[in-house]
C-alpha positions in Angstrom: -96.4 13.3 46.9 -97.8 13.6 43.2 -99.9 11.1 41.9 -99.3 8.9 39.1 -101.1 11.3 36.7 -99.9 14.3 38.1 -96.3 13.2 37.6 -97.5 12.0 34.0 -99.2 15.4 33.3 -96.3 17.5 34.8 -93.5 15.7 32.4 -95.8 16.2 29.3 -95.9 19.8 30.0 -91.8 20.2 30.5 -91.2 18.1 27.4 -94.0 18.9 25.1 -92.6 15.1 24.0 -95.5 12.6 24.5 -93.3 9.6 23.6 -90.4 10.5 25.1 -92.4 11.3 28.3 -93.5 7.5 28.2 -90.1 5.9 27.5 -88.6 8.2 30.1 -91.1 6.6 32.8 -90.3 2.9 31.6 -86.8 3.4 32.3 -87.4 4.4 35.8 -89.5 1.4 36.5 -92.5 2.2 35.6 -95.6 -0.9 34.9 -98.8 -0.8 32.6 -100.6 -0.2 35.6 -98.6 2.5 36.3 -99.4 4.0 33.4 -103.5 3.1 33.4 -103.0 5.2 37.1 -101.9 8.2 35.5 -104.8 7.9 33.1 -103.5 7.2 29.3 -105.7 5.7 28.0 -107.6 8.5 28.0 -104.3 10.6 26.9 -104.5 7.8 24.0 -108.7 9.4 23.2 -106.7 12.2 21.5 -104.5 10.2 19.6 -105.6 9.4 15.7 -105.0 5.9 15.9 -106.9 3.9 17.7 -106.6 3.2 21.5 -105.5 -0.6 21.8 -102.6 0.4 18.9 -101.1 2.9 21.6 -101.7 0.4 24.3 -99.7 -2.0 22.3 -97.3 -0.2 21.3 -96.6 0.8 25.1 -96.7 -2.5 26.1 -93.8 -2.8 23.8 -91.9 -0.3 25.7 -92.3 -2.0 28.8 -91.0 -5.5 27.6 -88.0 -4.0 25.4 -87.1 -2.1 29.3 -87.6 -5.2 31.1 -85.3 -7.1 28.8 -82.8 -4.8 28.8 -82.6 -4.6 33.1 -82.7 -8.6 32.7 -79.6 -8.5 30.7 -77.8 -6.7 32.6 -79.2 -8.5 35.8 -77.5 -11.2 34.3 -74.0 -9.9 33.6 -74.1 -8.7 36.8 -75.0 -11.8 38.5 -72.4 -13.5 36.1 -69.6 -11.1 37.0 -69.9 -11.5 40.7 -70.6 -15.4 40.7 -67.8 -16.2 38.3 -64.2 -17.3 39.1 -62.8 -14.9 36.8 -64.1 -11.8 36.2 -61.2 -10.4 34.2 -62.0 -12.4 31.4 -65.2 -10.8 30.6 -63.9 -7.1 31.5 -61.2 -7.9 28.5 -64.0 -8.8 25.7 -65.0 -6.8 22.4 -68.5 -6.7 21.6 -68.4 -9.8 19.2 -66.7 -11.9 21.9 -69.0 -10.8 24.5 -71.8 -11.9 22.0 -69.9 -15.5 21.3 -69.5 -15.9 25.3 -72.9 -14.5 26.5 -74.6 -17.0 23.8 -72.7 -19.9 25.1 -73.0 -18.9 28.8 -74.7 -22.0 30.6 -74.4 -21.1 34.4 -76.2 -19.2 34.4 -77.4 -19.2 30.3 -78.4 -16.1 28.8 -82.1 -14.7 29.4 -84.3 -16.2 26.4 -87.2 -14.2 24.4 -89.4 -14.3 22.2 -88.5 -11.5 19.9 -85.4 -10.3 18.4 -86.1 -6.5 19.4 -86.0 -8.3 23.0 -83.0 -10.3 22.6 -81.3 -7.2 21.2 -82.2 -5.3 24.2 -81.2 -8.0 26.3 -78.0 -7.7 25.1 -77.6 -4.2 25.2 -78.2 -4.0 28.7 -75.5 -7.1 29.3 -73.1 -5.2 27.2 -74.0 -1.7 29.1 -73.4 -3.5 33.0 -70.1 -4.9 31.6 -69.0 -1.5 30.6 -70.1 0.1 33.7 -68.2 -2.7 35.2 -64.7 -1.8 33.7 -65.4 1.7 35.1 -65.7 0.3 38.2 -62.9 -2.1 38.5 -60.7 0.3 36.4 -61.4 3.0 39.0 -60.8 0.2 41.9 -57.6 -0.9 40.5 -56.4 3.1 40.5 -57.5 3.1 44.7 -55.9 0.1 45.0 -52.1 0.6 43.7 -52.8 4.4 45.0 -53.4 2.8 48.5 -50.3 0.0 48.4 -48.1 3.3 47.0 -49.0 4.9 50.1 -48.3 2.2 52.7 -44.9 1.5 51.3 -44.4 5.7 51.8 -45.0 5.1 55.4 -48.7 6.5 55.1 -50.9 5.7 58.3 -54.5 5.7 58.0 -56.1 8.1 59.9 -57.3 6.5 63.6 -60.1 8.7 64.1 -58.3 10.3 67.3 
């Protein structure tokens, strides 16, 4: 198994992109720590501004990710806990905003910056589109499933 810097080292070289590199490793989970493993800080020595301005600015990364998996924690969790599902699978993008906003059980993930509220809401908005996939592509097994019954169609007994 590669090590934290090794990993780190081995996408820099593929890409050529530093920053890319990093934002690709903050969508797949990774922390600060992480990223003090895999020794950038030292990557940051090269840099021409200064150390802590990186370090910052990663740190940004990192909270902008984290808001965006807790929004769409939160749709999910509001899409399998509510009554009626349908009603958010039938929303635009300004009435999701209006319902999301007004959403009380459970209420909408605060933050303390607008670029995380935005992100927030982009990953909300993202799980409810995956979501119509999903129940789109259910509805399709579904009626092809009740078409088949009424045609006589046995399922398959494994004999």
């Amino acid at each position: 198994m590669m090590t934290k810097r090794e990993l780190f080292t081995e996408r820099l070289e593929t890409t050529g992109d530093f920053w890319r590199v990093c934002q690709d490793l903050v969508n797949e989970g990774w922390s600060l720590g992480d990223f003090e493993d895999a020794g950038i800080r030292e990557e940051f020595q090269g840099f021409n501004n200064p150390v802590e301005e990186n370090m910052e600015y990663l740190k940004k990364l990192i909270k902008i990710q984290d808001a965006n998996t807790a929004g769409a924690t939160w749709m999910e969790t509001g899409l399998t806990e509510c009554e009626n599902p349908e009603e958010w699978l039938g929303m635009n993008y300004q009435e999701f905003l209006q319902a999301a906003a007004n959403a009380t059980r459970p209420a909408f993930p605060a933050f303390s910056t607008t670029e995380e509220t935005d992100a927030a809401y982009h990953g909300a908005w993202a799980q409810l589109e995956f979501s119509r996939k999903l129940f789109a592509e259910d509805a399709i097994y579904q009626e092809d499933l009740n078409r088949r019954k009424t045609e006589g169609w046995r399922e398959y007994d494994g004999k």
